[in-house]
C-alpha angles and dihedrals in degrees: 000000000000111000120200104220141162092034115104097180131151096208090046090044091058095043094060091036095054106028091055087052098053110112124233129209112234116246116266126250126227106230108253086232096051114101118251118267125277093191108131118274108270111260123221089265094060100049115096118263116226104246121272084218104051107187106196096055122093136174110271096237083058083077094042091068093034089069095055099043117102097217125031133166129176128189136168125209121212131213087255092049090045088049086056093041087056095057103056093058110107112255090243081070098060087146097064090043089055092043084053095049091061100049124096102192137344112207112190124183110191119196127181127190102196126220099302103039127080133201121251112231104195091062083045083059089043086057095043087051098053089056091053086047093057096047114257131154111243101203106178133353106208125201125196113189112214105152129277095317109028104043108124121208105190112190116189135202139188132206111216135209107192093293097341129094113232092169157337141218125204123192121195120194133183126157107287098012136072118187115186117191122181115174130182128211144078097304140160126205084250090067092044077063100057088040092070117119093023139101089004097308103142118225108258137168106276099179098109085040092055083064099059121138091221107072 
């Protein structure tokens, strides 16, 4: 059973409040006496693509320190949650809401080590390197010194279709903590940038990512 802890956002609280209470219709049935249907067959272009995000996939090693942290917590986020999410951002912050809109799903995985664990970073590169293997575009990798505990390196991915952005995953690693972000969506590194601070997507320094080629 996946939990959403340690964020005590408002955006995040209404997006699982009302997007869990959002009511579904329940698929029609075709009548047993109706004759079967004539329709063409479906081509190759109308079948559904598997997505190019998928959100419920991670890196193995990710598992690997899951299993030592002392505190995890995994959570993933819907169209209907994010719509929601949108909404309740204050209309002075019209560039978060529009990051949200285009957004399909957000999936977030928080461990934390406590005082006494450390990260293994070899298992941290295992998980860079999965994301090279599968493709995807590293745009920056961001360090913020703070001292032995509190020093922050952000690594940040795209998913590219042709030109187009379909995603983005962004790491952030200090010492005893790992956040994963992967978000889906027609995004640009701009919006990452708004992002920040929401749905679990630490604040780091976007400057070098400002920059990006891909906007």
């Amino acid at each position: 059973m996946k939990h959403v802890v340690l964020l005590g956002l408002p955006v995040l609280c209404a997006a699982i409040f009302l997007g869990t209470a959002a009511a579904q219709e329940p698929a029609g049935q075709r009548s047993p006496q109706g004759p079967p249907s004539s329709g063409p067959a479906p081509t190759a272009s109308s079948i559904a693509q598997p997505p190019l995000v998928p959100l419920d996939w991670t890196p193995p090693a990710l598992a690997a320190l899951s299993a030592q942290a002392a505190v995890k917590s995994s959570f993933t986020l819907d169209r209907n949650m994010l719509s929601a999410a949108a909404g309740a951002v204050p209309d002075d912050d019209m560039p978060v809401r529009q990051a949200i809109n285009k957004l399909d799903g957000v999936s977030v995985h928080l461990l934390r080590f406590g005082n006494e664990g450390v990260i293994e970073e070899p298992l941290v590169d295992s998980i860079r390197d999965a994301y090279h293997l599968r493709g995807w575009k590293h745009l920056v990798t961001t360090t913020t010194s703070g001292g032995p505990v509190h020093s922050e390196t952000t690594d940040v991915w795209v998913v590219l279709d042709g030109v187009n952005v379909r995603g983005a995953v962004v790491m952030a690693e200090t010492p005893r903590s790992l956040t994963l972000v992967t978000v889906a969506g027609n995004v640009s590194p701009v919006d990452l940038l708004h992002l920040r601070g929401h749905f679990g997507i630490p604040r780091f320094d976007g400057e070098r990512l400002r920059d990006s080629h891909y906007r």
